[in-house]
VEXTOR-113157 format. One record per residue (C-alpha): z negated, y negated, x negated; residue number from 1. Coordinates in steps of 0.02 Angstrom, whole numbers, plus 50000, padded with zeros to 5 digits. Example, Ala and Ser with C-alpha at 12.3 -4.5 7.8 and 13.67 -1.06 7.14 Angstrom:
# VEXTOR-113157
R     Z     Y     X   i
R 49610 50225 49385   1
R 49643 50053 49316   2
# end
This chain:
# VEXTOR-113157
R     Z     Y     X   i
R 46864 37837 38746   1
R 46788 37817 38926   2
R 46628 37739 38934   3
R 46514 37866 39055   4
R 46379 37768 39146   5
R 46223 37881 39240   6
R 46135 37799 39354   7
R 45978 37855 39418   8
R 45893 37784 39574   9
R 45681 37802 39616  10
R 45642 37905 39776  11
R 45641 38072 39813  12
R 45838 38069 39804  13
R 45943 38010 39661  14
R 46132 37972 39629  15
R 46235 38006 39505  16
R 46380 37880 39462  17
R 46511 37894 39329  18
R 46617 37755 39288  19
R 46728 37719 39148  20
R 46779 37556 39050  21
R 46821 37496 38865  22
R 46757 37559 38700  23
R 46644 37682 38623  24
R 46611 37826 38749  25
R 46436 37766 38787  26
R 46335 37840 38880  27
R 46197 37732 38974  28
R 46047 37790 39074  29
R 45995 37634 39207  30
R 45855 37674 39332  31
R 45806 37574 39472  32
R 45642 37574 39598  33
R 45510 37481 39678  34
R 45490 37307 39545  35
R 45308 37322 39479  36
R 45206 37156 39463  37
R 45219 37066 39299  38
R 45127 37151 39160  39
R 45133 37162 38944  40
R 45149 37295 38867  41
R 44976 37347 38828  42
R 45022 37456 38673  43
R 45072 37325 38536  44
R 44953 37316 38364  45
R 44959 37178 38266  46
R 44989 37185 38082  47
R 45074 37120 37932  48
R 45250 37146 37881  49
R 45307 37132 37717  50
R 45473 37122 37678  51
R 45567 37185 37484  52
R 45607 36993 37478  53
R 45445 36964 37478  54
R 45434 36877 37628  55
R 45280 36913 37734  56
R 45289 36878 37940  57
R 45141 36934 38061  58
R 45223 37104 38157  59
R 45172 37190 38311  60
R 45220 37394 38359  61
R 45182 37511 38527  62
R 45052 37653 38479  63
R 45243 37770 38472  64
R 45317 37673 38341  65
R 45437 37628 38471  66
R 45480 37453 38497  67
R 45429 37335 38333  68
R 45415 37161 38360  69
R 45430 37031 38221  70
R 45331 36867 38231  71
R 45397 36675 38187  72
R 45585 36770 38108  73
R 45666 36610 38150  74
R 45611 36446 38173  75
R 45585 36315 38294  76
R 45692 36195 38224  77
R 45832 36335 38212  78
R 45795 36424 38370  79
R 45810 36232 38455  80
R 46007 36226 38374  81
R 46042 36385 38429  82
R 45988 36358 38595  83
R 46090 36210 38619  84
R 46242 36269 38579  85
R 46208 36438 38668  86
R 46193 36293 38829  87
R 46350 36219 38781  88
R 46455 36371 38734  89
R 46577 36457 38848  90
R 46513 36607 38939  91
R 46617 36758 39007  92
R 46582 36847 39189  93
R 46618 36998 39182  94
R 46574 37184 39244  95
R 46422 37265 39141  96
R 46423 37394 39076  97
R 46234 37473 39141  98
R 46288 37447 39348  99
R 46437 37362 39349 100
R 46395 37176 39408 101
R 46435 37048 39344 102
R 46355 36984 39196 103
R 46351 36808 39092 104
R 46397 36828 38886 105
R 46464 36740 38730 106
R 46521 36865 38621 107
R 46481 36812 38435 108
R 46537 36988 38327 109
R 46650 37145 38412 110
R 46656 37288 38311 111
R 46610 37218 38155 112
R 46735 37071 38176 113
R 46681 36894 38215 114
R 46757 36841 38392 115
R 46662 36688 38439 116
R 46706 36517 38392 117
R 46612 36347 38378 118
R 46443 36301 38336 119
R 46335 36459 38401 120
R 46452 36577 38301 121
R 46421 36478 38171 122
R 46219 36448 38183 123
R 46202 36637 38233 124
R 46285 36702 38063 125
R 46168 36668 37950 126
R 46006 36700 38052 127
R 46095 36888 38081 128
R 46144 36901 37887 129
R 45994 36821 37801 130
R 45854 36870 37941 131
R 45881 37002 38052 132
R 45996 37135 37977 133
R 45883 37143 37801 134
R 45753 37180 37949 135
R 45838 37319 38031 136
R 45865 37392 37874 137
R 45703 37389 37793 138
R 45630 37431 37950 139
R 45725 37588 37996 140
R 45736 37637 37814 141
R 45945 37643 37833 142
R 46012 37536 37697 143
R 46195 37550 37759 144
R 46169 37473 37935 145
R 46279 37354 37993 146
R 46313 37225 38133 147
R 46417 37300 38261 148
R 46408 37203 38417 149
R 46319 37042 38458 150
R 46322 36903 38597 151
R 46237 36784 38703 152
R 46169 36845 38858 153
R 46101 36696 38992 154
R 46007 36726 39142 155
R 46019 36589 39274 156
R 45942 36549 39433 157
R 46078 36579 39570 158
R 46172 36715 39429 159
R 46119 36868 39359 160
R 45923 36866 39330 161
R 45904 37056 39258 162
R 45973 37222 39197 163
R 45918 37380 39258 164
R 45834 37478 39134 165
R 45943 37599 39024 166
R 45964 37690 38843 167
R 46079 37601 38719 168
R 46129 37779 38657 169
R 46293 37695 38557 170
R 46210 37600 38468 171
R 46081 37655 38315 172
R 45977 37513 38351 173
R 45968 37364 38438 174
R 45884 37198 38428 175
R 45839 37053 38549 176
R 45786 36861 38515 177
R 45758 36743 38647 178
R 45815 36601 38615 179
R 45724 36512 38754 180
R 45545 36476 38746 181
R 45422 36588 38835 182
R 45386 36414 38942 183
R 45551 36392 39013 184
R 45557 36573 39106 185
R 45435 36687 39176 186
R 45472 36892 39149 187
R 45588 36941 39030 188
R 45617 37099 38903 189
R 45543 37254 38945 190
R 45519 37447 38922 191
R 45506 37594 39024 192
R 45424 37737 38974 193
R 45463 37864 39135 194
R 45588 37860 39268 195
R 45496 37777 39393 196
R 45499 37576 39379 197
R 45300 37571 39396 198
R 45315 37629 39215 199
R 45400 37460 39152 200
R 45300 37342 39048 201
R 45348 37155 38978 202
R 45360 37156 38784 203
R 45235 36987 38734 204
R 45408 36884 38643 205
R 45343 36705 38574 206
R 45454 36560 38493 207
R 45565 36653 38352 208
R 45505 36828 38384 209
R 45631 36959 38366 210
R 45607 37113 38457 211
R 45700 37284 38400 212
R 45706 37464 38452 213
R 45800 37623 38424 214
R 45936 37724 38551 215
R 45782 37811 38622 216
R 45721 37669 38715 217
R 45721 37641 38880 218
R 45725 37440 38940 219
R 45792 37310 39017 220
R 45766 37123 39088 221
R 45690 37054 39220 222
R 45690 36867 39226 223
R 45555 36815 39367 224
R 45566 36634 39362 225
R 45666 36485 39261 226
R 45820 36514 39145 227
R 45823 36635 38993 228
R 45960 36640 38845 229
R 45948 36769 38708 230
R 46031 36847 38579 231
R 46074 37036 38582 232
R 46105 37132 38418 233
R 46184 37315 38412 234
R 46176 37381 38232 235
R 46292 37552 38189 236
R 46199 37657 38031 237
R 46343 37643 37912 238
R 46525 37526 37921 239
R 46610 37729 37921 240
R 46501 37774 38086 241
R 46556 37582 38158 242
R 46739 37603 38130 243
R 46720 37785 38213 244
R 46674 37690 38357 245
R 46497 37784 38333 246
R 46289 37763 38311 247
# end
């Protein structure tokens, strides 16, 4: 099916662009405006997650229930590995899919099916099996969700440095970990809460903090400074809704 992309620009005028390319009829919302200064998002509370494992990690949600993001999931030691071979893996250019430049990624899982090869495949597996997938379950209280896409992203000095902010409606929900330390780049993940870009705010993401969100969300990156790697997670509700090609 053709994937329909709507972009919206700030200002008094807007424009509407359709485009189509591979898989799952998506349809994806990016807006664009005047870049606001650097700012976190203000609406995060801190509390404790518990997980049925018994595992307990420090956890931080917006005031709307929104955006959820879990504290110290993975650890330095792993997060260093992972890094490492996200630096030595091979990355793909290629048109994305939110405005159609050209973006940097190591696909790791399409469709359910495991694509990537070498070491990051095979240090990313078990830290989406053991750690974050029992959290987007328990978390968004759908037992049946499963891994549909996931891949590296990088953001470079002299490549790609951002993504204009937009809805992941295909997917049921999504999740982000950084893979670089907050030291090594200034800016990063953010949401936006109105159509205007004044709206956007910078979700706080330390060392092994994963962040995850629903379709309804609006966000996007914008990397201000350094070099940022992280790993992006879409999750389908049920392995019948993810070979429909659907949320």
């Amino acid at each position: 099916a053709a994937r329909r992309r709507l972009v919206l620009q700030a200002g008094w005028r807007a424009s509407i662009a359709l485009a189509s390319s591979e898989p799952h009829g998506m349809l994806l919302l990016a807006v664009s405006g005047l870049v606001p200064p650097l700012r976190s998002l203000p609406l995060l509370s801190r509390h404790a997650y518990s997980s049925s494992s018994g595992a307990a990690f420090p956890e931080s949600t917006s005031e709307d229930g929104t955006v959820h993001v879990l504290h110290g999931l993975v650890s330095p030691g792993s997060l260093a590995a992972l890094r490492e071979a996200a630096r030595e893996a091979m990355f793909e250019s290629e048109g994305d899919t939110v405005d159609g430049s050209a973006t940097y990624l190591a696909p790791l899982i399409e469709s359910g099916r495991v694509v990537g090869r070498g070491p990051l495949t095979r240090l990313a597996q078990p830290v989406l099996e053991e750690r974050v997938l029992p959290y987007v379950r328990e978390r968004t209280g759908c037992g049946g969700a499963v891994v549909c896409d996931a891949l590296v992203r990088r953001y470079l000095p002299g490549e790609r440095l951002g993504l204009s902010a937009h809805f992941d409606v295909s997917a049921f929900a999504t999740a982000v970990l950084p893979l670089s330390p907050p030291g090594e780049y200034a800016g990063g993940f953010y949401v936006q809460s109105e159509a205007h870009a004044s709206s956007r705010r910078f979700v706080p993401l330390g060392e092994g903090d994963l962040c995850m969100h629903q379709y309804d969300v609006m966000h996007g990156v914008d990397v201000r400074g350094g070099e940022r790697y992280s790993l992006v997670v879409w999750f389908s509700e049920s392995e019948d809704a993810r070979a429909a090609a659907a949320c």
